[in-house]
MOPAC internal coordinates of N, CA, C and O (Angstrom, degrees):
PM7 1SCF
backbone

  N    0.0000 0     0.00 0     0.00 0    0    0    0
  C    1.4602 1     0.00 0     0.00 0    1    0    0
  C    1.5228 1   109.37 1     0.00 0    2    1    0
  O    1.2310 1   119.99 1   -52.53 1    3    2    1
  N    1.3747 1   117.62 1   127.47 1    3    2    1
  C    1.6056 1   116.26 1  -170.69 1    5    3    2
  C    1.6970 1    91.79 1  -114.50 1    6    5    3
  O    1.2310 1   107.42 1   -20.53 1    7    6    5
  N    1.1485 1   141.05 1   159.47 1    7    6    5
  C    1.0455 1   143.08 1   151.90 1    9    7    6
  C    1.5378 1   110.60 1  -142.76 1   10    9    7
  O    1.2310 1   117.64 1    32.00 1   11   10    9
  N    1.8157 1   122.09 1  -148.00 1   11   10    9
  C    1.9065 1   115.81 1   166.48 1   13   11   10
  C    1.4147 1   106.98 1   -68.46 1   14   13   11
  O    1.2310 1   119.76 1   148.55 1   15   14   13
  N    1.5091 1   118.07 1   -31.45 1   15   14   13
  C    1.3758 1   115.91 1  -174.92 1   17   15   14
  C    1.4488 1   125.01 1   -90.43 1   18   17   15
  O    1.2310 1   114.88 1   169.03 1   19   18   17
  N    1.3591 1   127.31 1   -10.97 1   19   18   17
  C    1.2061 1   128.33 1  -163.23 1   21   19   18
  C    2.0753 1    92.99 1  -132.93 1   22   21   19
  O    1.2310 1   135.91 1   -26.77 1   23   22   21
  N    1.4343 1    86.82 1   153.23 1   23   22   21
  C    1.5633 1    90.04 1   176.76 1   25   23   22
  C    1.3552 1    98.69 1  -149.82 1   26   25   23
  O    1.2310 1   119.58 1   -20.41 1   27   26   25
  N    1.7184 1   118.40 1   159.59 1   27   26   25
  C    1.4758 1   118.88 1   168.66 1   29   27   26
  C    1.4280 1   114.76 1  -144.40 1   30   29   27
  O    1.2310 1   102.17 1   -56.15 1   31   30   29
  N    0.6857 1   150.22 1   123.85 1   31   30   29
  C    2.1804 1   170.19 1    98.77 1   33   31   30
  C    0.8888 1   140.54 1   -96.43 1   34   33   31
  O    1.2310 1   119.84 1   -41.40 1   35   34   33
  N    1.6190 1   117.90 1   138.60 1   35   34   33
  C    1.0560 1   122.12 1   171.12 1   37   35   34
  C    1.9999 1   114.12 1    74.09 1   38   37   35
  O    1.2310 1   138.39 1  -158.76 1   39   38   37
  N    1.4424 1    81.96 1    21.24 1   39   38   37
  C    2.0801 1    90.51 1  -179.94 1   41   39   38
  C    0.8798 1   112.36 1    72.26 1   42   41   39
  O    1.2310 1   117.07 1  -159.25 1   43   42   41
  N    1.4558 1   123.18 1    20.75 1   43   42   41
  C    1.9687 1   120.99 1   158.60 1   45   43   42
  C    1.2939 1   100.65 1  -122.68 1   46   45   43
  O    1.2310 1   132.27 1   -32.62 1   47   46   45
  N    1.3707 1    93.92 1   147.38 1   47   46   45
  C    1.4428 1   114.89 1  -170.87 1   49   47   46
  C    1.7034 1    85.15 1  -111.17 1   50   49   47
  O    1.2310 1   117.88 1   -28.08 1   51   50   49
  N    1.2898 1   121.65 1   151.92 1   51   50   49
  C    1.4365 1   144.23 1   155.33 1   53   51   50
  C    1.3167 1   136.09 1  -135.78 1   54   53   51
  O    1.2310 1   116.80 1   -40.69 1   55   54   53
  N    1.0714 1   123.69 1   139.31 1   55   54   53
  C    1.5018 1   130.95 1  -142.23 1   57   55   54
  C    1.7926 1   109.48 1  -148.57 1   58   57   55
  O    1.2310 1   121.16 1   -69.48 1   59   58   57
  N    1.3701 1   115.38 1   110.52 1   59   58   57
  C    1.2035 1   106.63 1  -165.22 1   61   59   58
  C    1.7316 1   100.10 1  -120.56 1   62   61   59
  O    1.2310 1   125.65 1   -47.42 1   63   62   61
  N    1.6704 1   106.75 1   132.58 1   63   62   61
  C    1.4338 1    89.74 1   173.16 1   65   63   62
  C    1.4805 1   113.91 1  -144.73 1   66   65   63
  O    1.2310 1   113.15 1    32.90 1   67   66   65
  N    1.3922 1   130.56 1  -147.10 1   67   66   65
  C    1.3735 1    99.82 1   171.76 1   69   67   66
  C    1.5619 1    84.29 1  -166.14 1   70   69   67
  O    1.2310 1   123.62 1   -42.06 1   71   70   69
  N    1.7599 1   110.66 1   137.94 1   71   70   69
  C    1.4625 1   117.07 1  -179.41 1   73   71   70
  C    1.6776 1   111.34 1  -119.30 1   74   73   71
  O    1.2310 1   116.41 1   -29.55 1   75   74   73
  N    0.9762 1   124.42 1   150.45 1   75   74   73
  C    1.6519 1   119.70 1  -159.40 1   77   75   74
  C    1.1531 1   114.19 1   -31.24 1   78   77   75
  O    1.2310 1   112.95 1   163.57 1   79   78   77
  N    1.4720 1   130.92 1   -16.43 1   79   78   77
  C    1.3584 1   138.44 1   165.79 1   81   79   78
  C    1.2764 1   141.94 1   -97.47 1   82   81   79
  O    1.2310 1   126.89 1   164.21 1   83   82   81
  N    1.2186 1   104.35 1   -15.79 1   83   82   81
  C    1.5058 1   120.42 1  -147.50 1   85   83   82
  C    1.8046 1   113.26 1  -153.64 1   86   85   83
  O    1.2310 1   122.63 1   -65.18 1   87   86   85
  N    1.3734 1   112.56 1   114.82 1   87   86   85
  C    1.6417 1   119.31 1   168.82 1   89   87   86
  C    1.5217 1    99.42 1   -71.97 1   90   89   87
  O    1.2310 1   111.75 1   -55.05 1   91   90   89
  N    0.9815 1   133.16 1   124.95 1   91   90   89
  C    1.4464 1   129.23 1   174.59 1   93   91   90
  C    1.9622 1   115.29 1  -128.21 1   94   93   91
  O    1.2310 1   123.75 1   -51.32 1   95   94   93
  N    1.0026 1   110.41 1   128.68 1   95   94   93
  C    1.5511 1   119.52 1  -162.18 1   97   95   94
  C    1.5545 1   105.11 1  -124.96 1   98   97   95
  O    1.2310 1   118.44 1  -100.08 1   99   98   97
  N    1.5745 1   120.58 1    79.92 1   99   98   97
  C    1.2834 1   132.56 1   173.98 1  101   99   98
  C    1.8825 1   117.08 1   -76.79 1  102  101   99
  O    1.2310 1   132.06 1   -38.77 1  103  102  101
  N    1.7796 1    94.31 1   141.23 1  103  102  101
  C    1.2165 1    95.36 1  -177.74 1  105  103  102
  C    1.4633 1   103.42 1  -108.64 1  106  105  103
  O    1.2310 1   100.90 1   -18.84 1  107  106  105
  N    1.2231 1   152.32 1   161.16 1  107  106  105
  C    1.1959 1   150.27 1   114.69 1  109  107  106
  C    1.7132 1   123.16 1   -98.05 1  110  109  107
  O    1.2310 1   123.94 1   -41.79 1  111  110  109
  N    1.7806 1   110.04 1   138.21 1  111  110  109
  C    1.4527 1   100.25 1   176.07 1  113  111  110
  C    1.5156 1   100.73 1  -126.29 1  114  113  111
  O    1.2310 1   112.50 1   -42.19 1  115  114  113
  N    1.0613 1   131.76 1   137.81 1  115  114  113
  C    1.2799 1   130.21 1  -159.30 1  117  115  114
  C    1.7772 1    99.80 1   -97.79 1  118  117  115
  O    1.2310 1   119.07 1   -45.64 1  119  118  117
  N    1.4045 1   119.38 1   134.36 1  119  118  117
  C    1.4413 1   132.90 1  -167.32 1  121  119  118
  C    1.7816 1   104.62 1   -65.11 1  122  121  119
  O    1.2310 1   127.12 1   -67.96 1  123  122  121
  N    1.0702 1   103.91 1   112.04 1  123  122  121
  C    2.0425 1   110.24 1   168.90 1  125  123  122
  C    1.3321 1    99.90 1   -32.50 1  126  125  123
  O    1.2310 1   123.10 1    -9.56 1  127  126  125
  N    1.3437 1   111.66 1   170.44 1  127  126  125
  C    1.6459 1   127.83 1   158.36 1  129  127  126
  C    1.4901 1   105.44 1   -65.40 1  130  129  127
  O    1.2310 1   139.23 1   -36.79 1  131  130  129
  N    1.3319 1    80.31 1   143.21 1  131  130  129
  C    1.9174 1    97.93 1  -171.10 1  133  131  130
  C    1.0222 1   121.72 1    68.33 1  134  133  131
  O    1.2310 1   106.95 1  -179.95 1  135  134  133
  N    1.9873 1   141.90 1     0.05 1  135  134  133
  C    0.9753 1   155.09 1  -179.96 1  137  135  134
  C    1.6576 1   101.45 1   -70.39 1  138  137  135
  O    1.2310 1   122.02 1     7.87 1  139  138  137
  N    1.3934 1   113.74 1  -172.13 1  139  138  137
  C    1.2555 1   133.52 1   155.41 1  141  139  138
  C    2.0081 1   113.62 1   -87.87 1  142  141  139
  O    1.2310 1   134.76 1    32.29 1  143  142  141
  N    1.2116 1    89.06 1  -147.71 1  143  142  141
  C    1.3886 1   117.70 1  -179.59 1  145  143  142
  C    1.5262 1   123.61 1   -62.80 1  146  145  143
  O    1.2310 1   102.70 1   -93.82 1  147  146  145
  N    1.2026 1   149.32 1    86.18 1  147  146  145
  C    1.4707 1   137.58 1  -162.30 1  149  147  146
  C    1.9049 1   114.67 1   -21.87 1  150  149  147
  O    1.2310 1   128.76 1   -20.44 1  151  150  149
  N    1.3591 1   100.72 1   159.56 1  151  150  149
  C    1.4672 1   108.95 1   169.65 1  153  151  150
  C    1.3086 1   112.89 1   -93.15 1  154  153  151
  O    1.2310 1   114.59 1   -29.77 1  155  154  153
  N    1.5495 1   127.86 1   150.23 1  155  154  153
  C    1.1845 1   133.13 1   162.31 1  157  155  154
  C    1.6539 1   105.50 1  -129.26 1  158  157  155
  O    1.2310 1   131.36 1   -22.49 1  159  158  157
  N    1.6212 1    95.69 1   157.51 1  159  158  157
  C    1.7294 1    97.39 1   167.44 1  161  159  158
  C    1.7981 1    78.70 1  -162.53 1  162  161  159
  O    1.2310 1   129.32 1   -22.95 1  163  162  161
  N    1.5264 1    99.65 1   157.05 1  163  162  161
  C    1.5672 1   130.44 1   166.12 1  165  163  162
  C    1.4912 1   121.04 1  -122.65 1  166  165  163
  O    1.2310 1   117.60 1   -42.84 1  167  166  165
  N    1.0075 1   122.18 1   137.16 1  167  166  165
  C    1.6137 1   144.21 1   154.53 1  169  167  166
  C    1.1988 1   116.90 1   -87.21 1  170  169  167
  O    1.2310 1   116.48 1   -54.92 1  171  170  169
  N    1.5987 1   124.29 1   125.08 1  171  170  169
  C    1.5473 1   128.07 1  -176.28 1  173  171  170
  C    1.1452 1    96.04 1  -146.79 1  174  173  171
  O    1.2310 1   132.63 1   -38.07 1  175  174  173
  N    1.7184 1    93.20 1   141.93 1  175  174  173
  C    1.5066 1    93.69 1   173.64 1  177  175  174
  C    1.5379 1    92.26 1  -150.76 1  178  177  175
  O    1.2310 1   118.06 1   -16.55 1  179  178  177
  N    1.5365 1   121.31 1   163.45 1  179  178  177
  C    1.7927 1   115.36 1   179.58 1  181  179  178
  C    1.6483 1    92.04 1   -66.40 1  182  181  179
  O    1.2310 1   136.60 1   -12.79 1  183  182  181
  N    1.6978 1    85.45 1   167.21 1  183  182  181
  C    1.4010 1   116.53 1  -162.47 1  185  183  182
  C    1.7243 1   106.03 1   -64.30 1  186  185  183
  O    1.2310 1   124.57 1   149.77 1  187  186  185
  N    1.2547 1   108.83 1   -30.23 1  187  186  185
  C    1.3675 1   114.28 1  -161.51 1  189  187  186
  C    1.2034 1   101.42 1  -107.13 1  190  189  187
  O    1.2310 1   112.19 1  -165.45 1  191  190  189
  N    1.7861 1   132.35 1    14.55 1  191  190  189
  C    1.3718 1   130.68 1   147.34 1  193  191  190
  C    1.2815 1   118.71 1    98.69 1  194  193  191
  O    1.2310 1   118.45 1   164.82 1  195  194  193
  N    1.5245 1   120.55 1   -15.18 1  195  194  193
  C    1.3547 1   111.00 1  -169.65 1  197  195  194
  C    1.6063 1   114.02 1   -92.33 1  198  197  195
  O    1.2310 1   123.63 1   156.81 1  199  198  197
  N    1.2146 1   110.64 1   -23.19 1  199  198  197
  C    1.6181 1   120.24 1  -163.22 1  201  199  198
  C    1.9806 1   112.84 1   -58.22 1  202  201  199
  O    1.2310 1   123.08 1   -21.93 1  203  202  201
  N    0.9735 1   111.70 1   158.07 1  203  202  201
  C    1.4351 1    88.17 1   175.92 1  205  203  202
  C    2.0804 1   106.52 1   -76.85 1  206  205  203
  O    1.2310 1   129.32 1     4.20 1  207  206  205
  N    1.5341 1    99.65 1  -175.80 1  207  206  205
  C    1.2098 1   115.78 1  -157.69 1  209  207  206
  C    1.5461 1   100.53 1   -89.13 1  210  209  207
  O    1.2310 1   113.78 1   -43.77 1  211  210  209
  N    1.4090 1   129.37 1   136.23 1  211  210  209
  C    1.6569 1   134.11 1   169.30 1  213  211  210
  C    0.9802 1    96.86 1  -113.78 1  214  213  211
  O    1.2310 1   123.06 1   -40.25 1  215  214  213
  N    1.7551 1   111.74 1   139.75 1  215  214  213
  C    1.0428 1   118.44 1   169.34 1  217  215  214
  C    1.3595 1   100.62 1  -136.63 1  218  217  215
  O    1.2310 1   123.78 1   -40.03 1  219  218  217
  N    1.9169 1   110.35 1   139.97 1  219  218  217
  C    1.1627 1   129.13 1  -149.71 1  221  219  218
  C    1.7789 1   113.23 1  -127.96 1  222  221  219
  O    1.2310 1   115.22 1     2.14 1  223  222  221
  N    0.7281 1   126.67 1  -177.86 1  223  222  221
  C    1.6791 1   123.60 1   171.97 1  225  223  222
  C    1.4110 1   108.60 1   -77.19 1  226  225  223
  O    1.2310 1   128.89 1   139.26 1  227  226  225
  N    1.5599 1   100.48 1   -40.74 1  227  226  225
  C    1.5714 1   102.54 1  -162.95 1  229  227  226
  C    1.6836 1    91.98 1  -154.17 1  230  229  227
  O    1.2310 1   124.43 1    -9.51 1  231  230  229
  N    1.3606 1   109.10 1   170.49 1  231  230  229
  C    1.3632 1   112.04 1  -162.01 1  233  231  230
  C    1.7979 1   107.05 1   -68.56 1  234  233  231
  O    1.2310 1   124.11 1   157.38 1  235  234  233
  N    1.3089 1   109.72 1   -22.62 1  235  234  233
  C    1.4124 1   113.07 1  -166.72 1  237  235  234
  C    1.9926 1    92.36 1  -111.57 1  238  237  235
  O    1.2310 1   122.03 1  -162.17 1  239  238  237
  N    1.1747 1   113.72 1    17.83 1  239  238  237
  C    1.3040 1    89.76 1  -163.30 1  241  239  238
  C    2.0749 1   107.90 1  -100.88 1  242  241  239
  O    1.2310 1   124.54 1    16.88 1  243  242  241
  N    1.1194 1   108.90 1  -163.12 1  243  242  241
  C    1.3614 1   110.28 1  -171.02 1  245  243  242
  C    2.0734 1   104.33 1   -84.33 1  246  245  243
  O    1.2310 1   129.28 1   -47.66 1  247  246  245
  N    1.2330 1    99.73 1   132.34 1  247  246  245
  C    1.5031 1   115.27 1   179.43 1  249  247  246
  C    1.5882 1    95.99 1   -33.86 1  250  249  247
  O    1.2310 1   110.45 1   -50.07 1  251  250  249
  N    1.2549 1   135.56 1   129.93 1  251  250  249
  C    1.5646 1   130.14 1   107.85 1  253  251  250
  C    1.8430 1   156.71 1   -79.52 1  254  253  251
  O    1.2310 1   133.02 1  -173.01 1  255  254  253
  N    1.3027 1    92.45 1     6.99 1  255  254  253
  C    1.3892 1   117.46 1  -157.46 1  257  255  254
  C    1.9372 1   130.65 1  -167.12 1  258  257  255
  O    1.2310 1   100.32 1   -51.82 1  259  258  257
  N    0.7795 1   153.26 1   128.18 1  259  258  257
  C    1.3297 1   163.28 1   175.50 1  261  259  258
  C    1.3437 1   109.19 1  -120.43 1  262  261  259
  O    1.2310 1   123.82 1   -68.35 1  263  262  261
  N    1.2584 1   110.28 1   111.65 1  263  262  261
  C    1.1085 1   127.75 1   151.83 1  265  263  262
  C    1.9676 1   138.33 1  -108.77 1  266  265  263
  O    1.2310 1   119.15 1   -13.16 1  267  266  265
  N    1.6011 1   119.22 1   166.84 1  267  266  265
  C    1.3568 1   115.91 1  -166.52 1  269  267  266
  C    1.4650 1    89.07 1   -96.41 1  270  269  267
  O    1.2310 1   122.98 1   127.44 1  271  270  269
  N    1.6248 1   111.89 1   -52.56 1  271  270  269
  C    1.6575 1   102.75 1  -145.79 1  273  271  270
  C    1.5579 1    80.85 1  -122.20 1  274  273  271
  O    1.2310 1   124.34 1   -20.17 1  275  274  273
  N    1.5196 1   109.27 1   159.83 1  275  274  273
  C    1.8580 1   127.04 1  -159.80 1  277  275  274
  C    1.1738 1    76.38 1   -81.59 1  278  277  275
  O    1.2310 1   105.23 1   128.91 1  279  278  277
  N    1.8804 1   144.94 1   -51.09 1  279  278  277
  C    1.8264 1   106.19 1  -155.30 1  281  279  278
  C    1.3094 1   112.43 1   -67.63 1  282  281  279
  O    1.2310 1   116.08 1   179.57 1  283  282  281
  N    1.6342 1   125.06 1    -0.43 1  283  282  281
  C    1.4316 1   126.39 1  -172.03 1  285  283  282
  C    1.2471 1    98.40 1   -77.52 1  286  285  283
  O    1.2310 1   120.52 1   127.36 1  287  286  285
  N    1.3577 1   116.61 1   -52.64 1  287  286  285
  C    1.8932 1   126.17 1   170.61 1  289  287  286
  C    1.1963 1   121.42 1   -39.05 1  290  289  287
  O    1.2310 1   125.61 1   141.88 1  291  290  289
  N    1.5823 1   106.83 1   -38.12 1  291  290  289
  C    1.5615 1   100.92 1  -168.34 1  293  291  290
  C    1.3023 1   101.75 1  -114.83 1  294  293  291
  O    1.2310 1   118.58 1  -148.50 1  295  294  293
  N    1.4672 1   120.30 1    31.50 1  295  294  293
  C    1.1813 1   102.96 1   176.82 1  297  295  294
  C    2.0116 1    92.02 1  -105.88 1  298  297  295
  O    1.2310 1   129.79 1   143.44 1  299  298  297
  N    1.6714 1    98.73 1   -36.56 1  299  298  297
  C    1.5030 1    97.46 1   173.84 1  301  299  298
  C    1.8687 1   130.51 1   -76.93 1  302  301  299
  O    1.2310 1   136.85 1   175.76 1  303  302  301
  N    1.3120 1    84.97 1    -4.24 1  303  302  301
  C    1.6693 1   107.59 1   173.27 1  305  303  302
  C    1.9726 1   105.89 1   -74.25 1  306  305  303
  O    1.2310 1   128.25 1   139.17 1  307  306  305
  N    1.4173 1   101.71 1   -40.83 1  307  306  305
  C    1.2974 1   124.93 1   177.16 1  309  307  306
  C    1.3986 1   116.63 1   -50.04 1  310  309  307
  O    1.2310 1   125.85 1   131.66 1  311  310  309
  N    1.6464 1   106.36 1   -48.34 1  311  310  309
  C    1.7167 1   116.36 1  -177.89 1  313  311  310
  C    1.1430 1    92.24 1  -100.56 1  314  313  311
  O    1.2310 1   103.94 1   173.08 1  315  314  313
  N    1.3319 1   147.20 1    -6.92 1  315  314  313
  C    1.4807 1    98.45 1   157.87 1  317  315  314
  C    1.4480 1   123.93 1   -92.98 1  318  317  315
  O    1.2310 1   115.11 1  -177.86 1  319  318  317
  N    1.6610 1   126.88 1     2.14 1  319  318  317
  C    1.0166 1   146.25 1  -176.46 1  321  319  318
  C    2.1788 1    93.26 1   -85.09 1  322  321  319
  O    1.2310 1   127.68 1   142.77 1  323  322  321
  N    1.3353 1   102.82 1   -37.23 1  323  322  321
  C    1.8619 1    90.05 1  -173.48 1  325  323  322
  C    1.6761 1    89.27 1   108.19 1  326  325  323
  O    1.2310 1   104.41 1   153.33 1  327  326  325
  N    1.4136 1   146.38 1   -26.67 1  327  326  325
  C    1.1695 1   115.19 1   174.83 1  329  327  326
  C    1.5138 1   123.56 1  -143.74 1  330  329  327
  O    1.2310 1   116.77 1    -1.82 1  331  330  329
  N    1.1022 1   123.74 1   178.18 1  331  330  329
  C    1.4145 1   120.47 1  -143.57 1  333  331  330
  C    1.7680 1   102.96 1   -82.84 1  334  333  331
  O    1.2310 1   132.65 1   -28.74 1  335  334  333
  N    1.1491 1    93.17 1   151.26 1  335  334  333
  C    1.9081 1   108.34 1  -173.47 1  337  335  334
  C    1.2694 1   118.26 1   -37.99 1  338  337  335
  O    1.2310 1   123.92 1   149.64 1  339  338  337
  N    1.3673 1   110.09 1   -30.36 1  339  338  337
  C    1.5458 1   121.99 1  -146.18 1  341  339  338
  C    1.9142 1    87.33 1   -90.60 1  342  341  339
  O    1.2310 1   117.68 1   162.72 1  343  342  341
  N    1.7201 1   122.02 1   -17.28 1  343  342  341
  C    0.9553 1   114.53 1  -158.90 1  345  343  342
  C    1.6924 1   104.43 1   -90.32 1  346  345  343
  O    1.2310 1   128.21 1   179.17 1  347  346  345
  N    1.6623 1   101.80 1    -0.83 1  347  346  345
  C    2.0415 1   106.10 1  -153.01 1  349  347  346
  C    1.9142 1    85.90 1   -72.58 1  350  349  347
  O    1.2310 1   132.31 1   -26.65 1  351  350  349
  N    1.2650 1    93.83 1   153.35 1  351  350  349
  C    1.8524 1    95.23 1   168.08 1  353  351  350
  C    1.7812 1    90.15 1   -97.18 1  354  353  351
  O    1.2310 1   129.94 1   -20.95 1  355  354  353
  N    1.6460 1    98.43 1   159.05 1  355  354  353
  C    1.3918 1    96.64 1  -168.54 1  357  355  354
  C    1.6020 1    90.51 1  -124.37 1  358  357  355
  O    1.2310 1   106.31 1   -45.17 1  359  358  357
  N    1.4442 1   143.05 1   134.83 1  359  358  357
  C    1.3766 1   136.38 1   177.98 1  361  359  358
  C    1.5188 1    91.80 1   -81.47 1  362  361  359
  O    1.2310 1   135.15 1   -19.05 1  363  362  361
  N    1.2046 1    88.28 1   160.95 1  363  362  361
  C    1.7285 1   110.69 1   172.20 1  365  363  362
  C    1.3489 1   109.77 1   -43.35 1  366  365  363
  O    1.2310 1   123.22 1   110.47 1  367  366  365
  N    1.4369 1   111.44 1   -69.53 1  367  366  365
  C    1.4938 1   118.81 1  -170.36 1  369  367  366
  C    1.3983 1   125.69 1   -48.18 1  370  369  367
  O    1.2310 1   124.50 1   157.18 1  371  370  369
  N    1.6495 1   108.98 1   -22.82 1  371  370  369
  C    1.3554 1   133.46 1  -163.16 1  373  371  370
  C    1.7932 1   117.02 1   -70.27 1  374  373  371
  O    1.2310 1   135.95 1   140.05 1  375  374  373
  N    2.0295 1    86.74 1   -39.95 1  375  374  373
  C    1.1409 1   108.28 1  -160.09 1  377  375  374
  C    1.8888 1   134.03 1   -47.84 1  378  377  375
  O    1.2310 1   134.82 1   167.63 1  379  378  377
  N    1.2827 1    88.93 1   -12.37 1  379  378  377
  C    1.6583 1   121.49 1  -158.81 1  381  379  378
  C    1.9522 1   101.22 1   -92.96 1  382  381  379
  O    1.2310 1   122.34 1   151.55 1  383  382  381
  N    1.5039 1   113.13 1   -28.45 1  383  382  381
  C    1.5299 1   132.14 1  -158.27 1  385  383  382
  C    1.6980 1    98.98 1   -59.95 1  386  385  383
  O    1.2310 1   124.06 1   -58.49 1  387  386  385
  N    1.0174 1   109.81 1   121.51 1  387  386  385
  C    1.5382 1   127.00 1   169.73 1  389  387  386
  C    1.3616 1   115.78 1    85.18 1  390  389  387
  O    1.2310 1   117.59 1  -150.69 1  391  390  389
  N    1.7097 1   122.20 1    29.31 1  391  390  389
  C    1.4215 1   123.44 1  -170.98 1  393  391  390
  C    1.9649 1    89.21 1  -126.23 1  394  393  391
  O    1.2310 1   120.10 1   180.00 1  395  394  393

């Protein structure tokens, strides 16, 4: 199911939502055959858009990173997922994150 909030390609699912604080833009990539456990990474940014971009393991998880502009986010959202930026689906709602 794709809608403004949800997106899918290339075996990631993305999921964008936002909690009284926080725009948050979750990735999931689901593990190949014979792999392990799927990858995750998150994008956060404050609710009201201006702050720079965190990017996390998981939507609730501990900061690794600050970023200014979203392709910086999704390019490190990218390696920890295993593939390249250009591959993340982006939901509608998402599209606007770090401008």
């Amino acid at each position: 199911m794709t809608d403004e909030r949800t997106a899918e390609a290339n075996g990631i699912a993305a999921t964008y939502d936002e909690t009284e604080t926080e725009r948050i833009l979750s990735f999931e990539r689901e593990a190949g055959a014979g792999a392990g456990s799927s990858a995750t990474a998150a994008i956060a940014q404050n609710v009201e858009g201006y702050a720079m971009l965190k990017v996390r393991p998981t939507a609730d998880g501990d900061e690794l990173e600050r970023y200014y502009g979203f392709d910086m986010a999704l390019d490190h959202a990218g390696e920890l997922l295993g593939v390249s930026p250009h591959d993340l689906p982006i939901p509608e709602a998402a599209e606007d994150m770090g401008m």
